[in-house]
C-alpha positions in Angstrom: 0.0 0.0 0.0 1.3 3.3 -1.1 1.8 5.7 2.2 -0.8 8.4 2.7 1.0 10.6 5.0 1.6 14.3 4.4 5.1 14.8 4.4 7.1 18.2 4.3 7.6 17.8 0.7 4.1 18.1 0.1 3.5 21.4 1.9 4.3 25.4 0.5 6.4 26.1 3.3 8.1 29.8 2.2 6.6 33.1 1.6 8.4 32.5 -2.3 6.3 29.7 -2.9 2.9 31.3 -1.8 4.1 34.2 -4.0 4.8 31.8 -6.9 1.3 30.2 -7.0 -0.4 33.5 -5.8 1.3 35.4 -9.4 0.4 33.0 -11.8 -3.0 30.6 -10.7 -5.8 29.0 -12.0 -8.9 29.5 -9.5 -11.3 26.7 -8.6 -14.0 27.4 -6.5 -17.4 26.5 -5.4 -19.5 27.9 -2.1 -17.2 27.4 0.1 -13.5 27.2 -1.2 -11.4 28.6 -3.2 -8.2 26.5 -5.1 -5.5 28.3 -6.3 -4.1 25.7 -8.5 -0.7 26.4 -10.2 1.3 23.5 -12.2 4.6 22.8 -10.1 7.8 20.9 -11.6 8.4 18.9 -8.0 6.7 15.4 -9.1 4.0 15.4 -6.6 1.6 18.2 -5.6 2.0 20.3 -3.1 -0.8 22.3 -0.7 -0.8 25.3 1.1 -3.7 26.7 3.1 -4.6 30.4 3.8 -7.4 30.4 5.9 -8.3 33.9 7.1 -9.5 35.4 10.4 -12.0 37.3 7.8 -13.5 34.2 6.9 -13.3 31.7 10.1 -13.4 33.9 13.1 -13.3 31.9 15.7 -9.6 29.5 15.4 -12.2 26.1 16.6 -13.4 26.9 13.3 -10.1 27.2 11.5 -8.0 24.7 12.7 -11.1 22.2 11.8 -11.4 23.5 8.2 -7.3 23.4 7.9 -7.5 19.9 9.7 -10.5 18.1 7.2 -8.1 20.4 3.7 -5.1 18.4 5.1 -7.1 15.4 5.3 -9.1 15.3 2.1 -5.8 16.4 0.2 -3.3 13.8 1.7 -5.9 11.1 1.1 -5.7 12.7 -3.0 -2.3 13.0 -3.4 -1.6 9.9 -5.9 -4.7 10.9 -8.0 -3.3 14.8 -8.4 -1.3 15.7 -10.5 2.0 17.8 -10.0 0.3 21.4 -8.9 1.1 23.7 -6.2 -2.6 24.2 -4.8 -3.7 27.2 -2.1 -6.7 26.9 -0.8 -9.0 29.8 0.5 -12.1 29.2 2.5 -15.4 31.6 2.3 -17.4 32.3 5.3 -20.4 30.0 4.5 -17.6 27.3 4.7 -17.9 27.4 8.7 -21.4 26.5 9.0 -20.8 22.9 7.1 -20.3 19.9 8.9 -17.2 18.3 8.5 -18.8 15.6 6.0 -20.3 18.1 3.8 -16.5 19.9 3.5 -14.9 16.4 2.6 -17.6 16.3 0.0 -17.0 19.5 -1.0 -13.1 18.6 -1.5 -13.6 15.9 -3.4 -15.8 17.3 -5.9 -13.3 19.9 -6.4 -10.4 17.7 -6.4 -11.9 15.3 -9.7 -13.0 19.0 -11.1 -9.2 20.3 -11.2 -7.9 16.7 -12.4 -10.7 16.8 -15.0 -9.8 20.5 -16.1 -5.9 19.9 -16.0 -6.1 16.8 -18.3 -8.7 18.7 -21.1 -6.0 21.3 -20.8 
């Protein structure tokens, strides 16, 4: 079984690779997310999350939202391709259950392979 862990390499860790995705993306979005999806040279993709005070006031709400992204995404991984993603929440993102997120991930997730291989 191939390992479904999310390791360092699959993180934006420096302000220069936020900046990188954050110049040049494609955006994916539905109610409650937004995907800044950027294709990356690294092999594997690679996710970073800005999730703002604006849009998740209270940090419960947050760390959850940041906790099911890192979830649903490391559970992708070997079905992406190689893109740098950053993903954005909305306020109305707070009021779903943590179900109704995942679902939410994954529809987005088939939507940007599906887009990416039409080109």
């Amino acid at each position: 079984m191939v390992g479904c862990t999310f390791r360092r390499e699959l993180r934006l860790l420096t302000a220069e690779q936020y900046s990188h995705v954050f110049a040049d993306a494609r955006r994916f979005g539905n109610q409650s997310f937004t995907l800044l999806v950027r294709l990356n040279d690294q092999g594997h993709p690679r996710l970073g999350l800005a999730i703002a005070k604006k849009s998740a006031k209270r940090s419960v709400d947050r760390n959850r939202i940041k906790r099911l992204l890192r979830e649903s995404f490391r559970n992708r991984q070997h079905q992406l391709p190689s893109i740098d993603i950053i993903a954005l929440c909305r306020p109305s993102a707070t009021k779903l259950t943590n179900e109704q997120i995942l679902q939410q991930l994954e529809k987005q997730w088939r939507y940007i392979e599906k887009k990416l291989k039409d080109g």
